[in-house]
N, C-alpha and C positions, 0 to 999 in steps of 0.2 A: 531538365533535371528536376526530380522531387522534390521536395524538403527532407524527405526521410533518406533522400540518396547523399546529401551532406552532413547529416547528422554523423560524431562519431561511430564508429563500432562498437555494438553493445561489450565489447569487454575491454575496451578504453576506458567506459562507463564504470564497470565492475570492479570494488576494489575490496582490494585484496587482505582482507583482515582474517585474523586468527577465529576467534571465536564468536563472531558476528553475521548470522546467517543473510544471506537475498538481498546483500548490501550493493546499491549503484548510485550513483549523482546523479544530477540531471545535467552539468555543465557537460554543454558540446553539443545539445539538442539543438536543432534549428527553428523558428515558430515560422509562422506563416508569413509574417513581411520581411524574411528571411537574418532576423539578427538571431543571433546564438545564446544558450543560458552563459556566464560564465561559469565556470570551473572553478571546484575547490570551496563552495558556498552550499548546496542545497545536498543534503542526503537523505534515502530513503534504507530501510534496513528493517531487520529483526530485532526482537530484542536484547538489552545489552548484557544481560545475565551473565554471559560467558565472555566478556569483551576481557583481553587480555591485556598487561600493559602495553606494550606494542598497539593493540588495536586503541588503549585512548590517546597513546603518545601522538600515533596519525592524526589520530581526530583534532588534536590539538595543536599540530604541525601545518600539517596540509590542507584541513580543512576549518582552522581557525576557531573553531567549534564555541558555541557560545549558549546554544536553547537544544535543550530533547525535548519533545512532546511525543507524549507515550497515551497510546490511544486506544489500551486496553483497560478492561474493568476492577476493580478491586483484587477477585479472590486470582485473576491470573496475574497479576503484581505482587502477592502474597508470594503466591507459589516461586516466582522467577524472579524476585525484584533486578531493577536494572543496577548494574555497577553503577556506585556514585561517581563521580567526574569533578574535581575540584574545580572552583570557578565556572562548572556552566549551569545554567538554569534548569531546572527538570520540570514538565507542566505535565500534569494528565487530563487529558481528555477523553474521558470511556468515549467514545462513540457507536456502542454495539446498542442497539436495544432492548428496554429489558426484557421484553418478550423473545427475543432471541439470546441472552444472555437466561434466561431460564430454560428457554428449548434446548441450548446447547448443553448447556447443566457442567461447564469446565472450568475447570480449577488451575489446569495446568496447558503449557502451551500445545500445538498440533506437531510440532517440531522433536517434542521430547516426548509424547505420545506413540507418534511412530516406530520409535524405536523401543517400544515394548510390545511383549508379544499377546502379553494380554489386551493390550489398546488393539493391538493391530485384528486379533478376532473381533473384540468390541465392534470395532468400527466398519469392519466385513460384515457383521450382521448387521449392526445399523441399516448396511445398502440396500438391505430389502426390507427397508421398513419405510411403506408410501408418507408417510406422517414424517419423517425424516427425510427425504426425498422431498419434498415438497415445503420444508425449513430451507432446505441449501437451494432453491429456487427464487423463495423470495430474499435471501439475506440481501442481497444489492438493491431492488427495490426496498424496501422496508429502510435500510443505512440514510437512501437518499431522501426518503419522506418522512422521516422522523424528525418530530420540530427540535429535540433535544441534541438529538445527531447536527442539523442542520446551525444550532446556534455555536455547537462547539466548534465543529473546522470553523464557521467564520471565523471562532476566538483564534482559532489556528492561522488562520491566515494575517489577520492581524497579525500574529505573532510574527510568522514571518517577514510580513514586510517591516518591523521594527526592532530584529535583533539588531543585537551588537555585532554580532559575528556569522561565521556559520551554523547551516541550522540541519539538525537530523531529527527526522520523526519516524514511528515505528508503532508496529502493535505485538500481535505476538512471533506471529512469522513473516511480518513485514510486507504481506501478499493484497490480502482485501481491503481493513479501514487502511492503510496504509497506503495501499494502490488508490483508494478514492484520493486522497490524503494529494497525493502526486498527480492524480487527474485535474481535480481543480486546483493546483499552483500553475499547471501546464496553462489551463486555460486560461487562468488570469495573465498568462504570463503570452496569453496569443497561440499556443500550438494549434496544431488543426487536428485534424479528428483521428488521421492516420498514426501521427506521433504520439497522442495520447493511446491510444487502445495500443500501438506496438511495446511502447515500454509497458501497460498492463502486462500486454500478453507475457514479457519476460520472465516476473516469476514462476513460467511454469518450468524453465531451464533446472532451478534450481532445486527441485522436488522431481524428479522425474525417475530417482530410482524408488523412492517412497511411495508414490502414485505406481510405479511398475510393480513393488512388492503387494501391495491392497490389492491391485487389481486383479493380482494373480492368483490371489486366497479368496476372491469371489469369482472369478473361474473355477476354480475348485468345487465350491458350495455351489453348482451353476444358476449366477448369474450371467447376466447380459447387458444390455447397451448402458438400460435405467440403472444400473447397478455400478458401471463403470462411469457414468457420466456424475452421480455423488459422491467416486471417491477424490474423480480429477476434484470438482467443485470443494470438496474440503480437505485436500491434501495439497494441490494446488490452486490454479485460479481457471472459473469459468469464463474464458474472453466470451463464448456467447452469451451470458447473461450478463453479462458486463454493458455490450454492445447495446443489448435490447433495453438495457436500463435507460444509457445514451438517448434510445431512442425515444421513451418516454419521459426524460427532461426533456427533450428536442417540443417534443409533444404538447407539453405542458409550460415551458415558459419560452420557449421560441430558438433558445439555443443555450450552452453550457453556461459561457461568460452571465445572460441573461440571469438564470438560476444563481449564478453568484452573489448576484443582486441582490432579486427577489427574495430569495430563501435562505442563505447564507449572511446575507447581511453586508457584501464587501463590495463595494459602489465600484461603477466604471473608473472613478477619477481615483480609489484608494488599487485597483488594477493597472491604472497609469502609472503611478507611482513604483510600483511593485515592478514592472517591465522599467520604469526605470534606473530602478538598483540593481537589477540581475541580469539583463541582457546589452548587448552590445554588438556592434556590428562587424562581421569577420571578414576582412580582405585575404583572400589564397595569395 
């Protein structure tokens, strides 16, 4: 048996809030020396702009809720700011670069862009633009070698392993820094390489009629492969660049956990730590 064959099912994971896009936990994951995250502690999500009462009541109930760390830049916190939450911490951590925080040129989330139709030609023509094309290639490389990017998740991890309570972090659609975001707590928390890239890959469940309408309006304008491979990549999430990213931490400091270290700042023994508040060991 796997580790990914005991892991819950990704919609045990998924919970169910009103206005809170690409929202799952990680409790139920299995890591590699087979203990479990628990449950009702680690969230990953969109932003809470549209979070209704209901959704902070849960937050507050079920998942104890205590830190948000919000991991977009200025002007798209402007545009969206997050619902306040009495009694929990709120941190921001941009982590986009500003060099891709200029190339993108966004103010506003991909989430509430989509469903405009001028976004949506926008962003159809963008597809055939190599210069734009070749932005959404490097955004995962660039995230993880950026000294700025790399100092803030440490602060995030940190942060993690010292809430009070439960912890949710998000960016705009919950999907890229945020998927890094959830790649390294996996790691420090021991997952193996399958568990992390599967929960990657799941944001694209969640965008899949938006990615199917983009793609469809560059069909029209005919495009093709390059064309559809930049809308998945910023409508949803690219697992293959994702992966190849992996491979160039793998590359460069020998394995993810390593990079946690080296570049992020968050020591094997402060990763001991961190597996020691969140996971536990599950008897069937």
């Amino acid at each position: 048996m796997t580790p990914l064959s005991r892991n819950k099912p990704a919609q045990d994971r998924a919970i169910p809030f009103e206005g809170i896009v690409n929202a799952r936990e990680l409790g139920g994951l299995t890591m590699a020396d087979g203990r479990m995250v628990r449950p009702g502690l680690l969230v990953r999500s969109g932003n809470l702009s549209q979070a209704t009462d209901n959704d902070v009541a849960l937050l507050k109930t079920r998942f104890r809720l205590s830190d948000v760390f919000d991991f977009r830049f200025d002007a798209e916190i402007a545009a969206e700011p997050d619902r306040a939450i009495a009694g929990v911490r709120h941190t921001q951590l941009a982590t986009l670069p500003q060099k891709m925080i200029d190339g993108f040129s966004s103010g506003r989330s991909n989430t509430e862009q989509v469903k405009s139709a001028d976004f949506t030609n926008a962003l159809a023509h963008h597809a055939f633009n190599p210069d734009a094309q070749e932005l959404a290639r490097q955004l995962y490389p660039a995230i993880v070698s950026d000294a700025r990017a790399q100092q803030r998740y440490g602060a995030f991890l940190r942060g993690v392993l010292d809430a009070a309570g439960g912890v949710l972090w998000h960016c705009s659609q919950g999907k890229d820094r945020a998927g890094w975001a959830t790649a390294f707590v996996l790691a420090a928390l021991g997952a193996g390489r399958e568990t992390i890239v599967t929960d990657f890959d799941r944001s694209n469940q969640d965008y899949v009629p938006a990615v199917a309408t983009l793609c469809a309006r560059v069909k029209e304008m005919g495009g093709g492969e390059a064309e559809y491979t930049f809308i998945r990549s910023m409508v949803g999430v690219s697992t293959e660049n994702f992966s190849r990213t992996l491979d160039w931490i793998d590359a460069q400091y020998g394995s993810l956990q390593a990079y946690l270290e080296k570049a992020l700042g968050f020591s094997a023994a402060e990763q001991k730590r961190l597996q020691e508040r969140y996971l536990y060991f599950y008897a069937k």
